[in-house]
N, C-alpha and C positions, 0 to 999 in steps of 0.2 A: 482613480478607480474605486478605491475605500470607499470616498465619499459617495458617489453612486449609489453603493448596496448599502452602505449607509441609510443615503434618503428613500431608498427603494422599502429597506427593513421600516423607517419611521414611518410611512403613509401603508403601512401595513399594519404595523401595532393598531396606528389611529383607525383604521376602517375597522377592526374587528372590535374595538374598544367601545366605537360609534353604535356599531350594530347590535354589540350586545346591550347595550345602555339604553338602546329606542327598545328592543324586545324587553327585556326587565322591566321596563314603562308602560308599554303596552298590554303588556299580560298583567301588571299591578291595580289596572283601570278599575274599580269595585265595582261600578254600575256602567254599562252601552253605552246609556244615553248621555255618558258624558265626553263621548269623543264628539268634535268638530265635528267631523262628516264619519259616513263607513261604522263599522262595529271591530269587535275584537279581534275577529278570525279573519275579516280584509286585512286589517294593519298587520297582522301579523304575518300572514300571507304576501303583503308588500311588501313587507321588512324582509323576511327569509329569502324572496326570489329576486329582490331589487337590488340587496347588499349594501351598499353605502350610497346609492342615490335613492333608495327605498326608507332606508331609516332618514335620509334628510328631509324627503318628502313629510313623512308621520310625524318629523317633529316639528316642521312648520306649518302643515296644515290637518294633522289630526289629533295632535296632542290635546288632550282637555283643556281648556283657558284654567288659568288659575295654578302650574302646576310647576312655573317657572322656580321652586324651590326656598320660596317664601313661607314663612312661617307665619302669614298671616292668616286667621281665622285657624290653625290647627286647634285642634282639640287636646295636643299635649301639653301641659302644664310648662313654664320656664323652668328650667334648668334649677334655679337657686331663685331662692324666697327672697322680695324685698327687705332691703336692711330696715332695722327698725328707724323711727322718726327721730330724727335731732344727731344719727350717728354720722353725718356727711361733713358735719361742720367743721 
């Protein structure tokens, strides 16, 4: 029985976890025109009233391309400066 409410508490944490993580995404959008499809106040509106089949929708069909957590093309600089030349050897 433990286990039960157990799995019951875990796919609990994970759905609120889910939903809040598609909303903090969705409101972070800078520009519209870079969602997939819909605009700001759809997704968000699908997120809020859909709950965890809402946020799985937005994140496989309206999340902006590009946004899978890559650090590629960011505009922040690396962490730590290249070592100087000859110091690897």
């Amino acid at each position: 029985m433990e286990l039960f409410f157990l799995t019951i508490w875990l796919f609990f944490i994970v759905n609120v976890v889910l939903v809040v993580w598609a909303l903090v995404d969705a409101i972070r959008v800078p520009d519209e025109s870079m969602y997939r499809a819909g605009n700001k106040l759809i997704w968000v509106l699908v997120i809020l009233f859909a709950g965890f089949i809402g946020a799985i929708i937005y994140l496989t069909m309206g999340r902006p391309a590009g946004t899978g957590g890559s650090r590629a093309g960011s505009s922040f600089p690396d962490q730590f400066p290249p070592p100087p030349p000859g110091s690897l050897g």
